[in-house]
matplotlib code that plots the C-alpha trace (Angstrom):
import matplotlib.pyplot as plt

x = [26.4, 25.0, 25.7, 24.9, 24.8, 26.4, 27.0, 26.2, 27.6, 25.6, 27.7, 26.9, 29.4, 27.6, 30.3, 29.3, 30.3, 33.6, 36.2, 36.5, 40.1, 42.4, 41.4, 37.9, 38.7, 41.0, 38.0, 34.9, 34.4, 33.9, 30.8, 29.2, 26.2, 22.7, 20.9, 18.0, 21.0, 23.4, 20.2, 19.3, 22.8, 23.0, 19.0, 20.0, 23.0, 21.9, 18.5, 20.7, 23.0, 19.8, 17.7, 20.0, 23.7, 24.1, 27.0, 24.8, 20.3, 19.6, 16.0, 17.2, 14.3, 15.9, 19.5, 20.4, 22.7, 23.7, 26.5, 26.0, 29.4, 29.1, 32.1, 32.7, 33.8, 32.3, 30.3, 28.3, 27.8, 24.4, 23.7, 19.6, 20.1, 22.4, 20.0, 17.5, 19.2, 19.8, 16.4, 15.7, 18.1, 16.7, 13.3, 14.6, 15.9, 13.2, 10.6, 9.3, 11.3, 10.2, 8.6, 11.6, 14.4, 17.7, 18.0, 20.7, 22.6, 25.7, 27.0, 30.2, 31.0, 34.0]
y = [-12.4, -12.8, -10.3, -7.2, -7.7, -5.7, -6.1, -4.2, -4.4, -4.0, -2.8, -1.6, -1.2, -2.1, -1.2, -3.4, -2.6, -0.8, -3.0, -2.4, -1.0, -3.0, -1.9, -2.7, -6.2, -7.1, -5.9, -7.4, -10.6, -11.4, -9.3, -11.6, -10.2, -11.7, -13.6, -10.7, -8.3, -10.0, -11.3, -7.6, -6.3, -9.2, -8.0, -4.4, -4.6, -6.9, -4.8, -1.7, -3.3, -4.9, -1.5, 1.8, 0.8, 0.0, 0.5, 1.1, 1.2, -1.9, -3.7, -6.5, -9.1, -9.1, -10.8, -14.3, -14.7, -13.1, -13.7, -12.4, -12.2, -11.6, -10.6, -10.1, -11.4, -15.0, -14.2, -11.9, -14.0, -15.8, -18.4, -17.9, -14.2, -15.4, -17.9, -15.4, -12.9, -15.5, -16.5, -12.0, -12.0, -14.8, -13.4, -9.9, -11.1, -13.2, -11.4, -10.4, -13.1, -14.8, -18.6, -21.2, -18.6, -20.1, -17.9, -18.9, -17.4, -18.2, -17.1, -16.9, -15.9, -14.9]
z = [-34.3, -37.7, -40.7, -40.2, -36.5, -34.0, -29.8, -27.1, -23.5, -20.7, -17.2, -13.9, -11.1, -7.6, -4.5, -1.6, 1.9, 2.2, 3.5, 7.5, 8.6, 10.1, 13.8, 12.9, 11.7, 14.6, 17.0, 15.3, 13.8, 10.1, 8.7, 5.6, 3.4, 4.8, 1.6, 1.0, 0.7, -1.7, -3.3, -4.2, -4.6, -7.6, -9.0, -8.9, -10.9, -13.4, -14.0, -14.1, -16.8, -19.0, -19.2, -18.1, -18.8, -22.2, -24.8, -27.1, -27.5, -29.0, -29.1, -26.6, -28.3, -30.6, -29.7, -29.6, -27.7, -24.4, -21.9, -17.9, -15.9, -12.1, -9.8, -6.6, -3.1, -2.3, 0.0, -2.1, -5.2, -4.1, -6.6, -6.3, -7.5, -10.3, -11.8, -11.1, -12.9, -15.6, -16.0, -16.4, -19.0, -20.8, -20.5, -21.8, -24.7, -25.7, -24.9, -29.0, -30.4, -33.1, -32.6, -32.9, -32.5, -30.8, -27.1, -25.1, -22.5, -20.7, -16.9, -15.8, -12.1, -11.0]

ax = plt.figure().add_subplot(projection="3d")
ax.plot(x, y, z, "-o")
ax.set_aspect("equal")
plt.show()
């Protein structure tokens, strides 16, 4: 952050399934997300956080730098939607940049 720079946090809170009760997990076997839906579950969230969810308005073109953390259970983190989600994040805040203007993101999943 240069001078005269600030930050803004983008955030969104995506609850996956609830977790089955105990009798449900002694009588069925493990449930795991299918791909499509941990795919979108990732998209949504990350969209959510890059154009609704934002600490403060800010003209995302114009940042340098941008940092996208993912958490959740294992099976839920796909690594397609991730890089995907990368690659949006990238494209959002480069998108009126000016010609030879360091971008660079970072992703950290947790």
């Amino acid at each position: 952050m240069g001078e005269g720079g600030y930050a803004t946090i983008g955030h969104w809170r995506e609850q996956v399934r609830e977790p089955p009760s105990l009798l449900g997990r002694l009588l069925s076997a493990t449930e795991t997300p299918d791909e499509i839906e941990s795919y979108s579950t990732i998209e949504t969230a990350v969209r959510r956080s890059l154009f609704r969810h934002r600490s403060a308005e800010a003209d995302l073109s114009r940042a340098t730098r941008a940092l996208l953390v993912t958490m959740g259970p294992p099976a839920w983190l796909n690594r397609e939607a991730i890089v995907d989600a990368r690659r949006s994040l990238d494209e959002a805040i480069a998108g009126g940049g000016s010609a030879g203007a360091t971008r660079r993101s970072r992703t950290a999943a947790t």
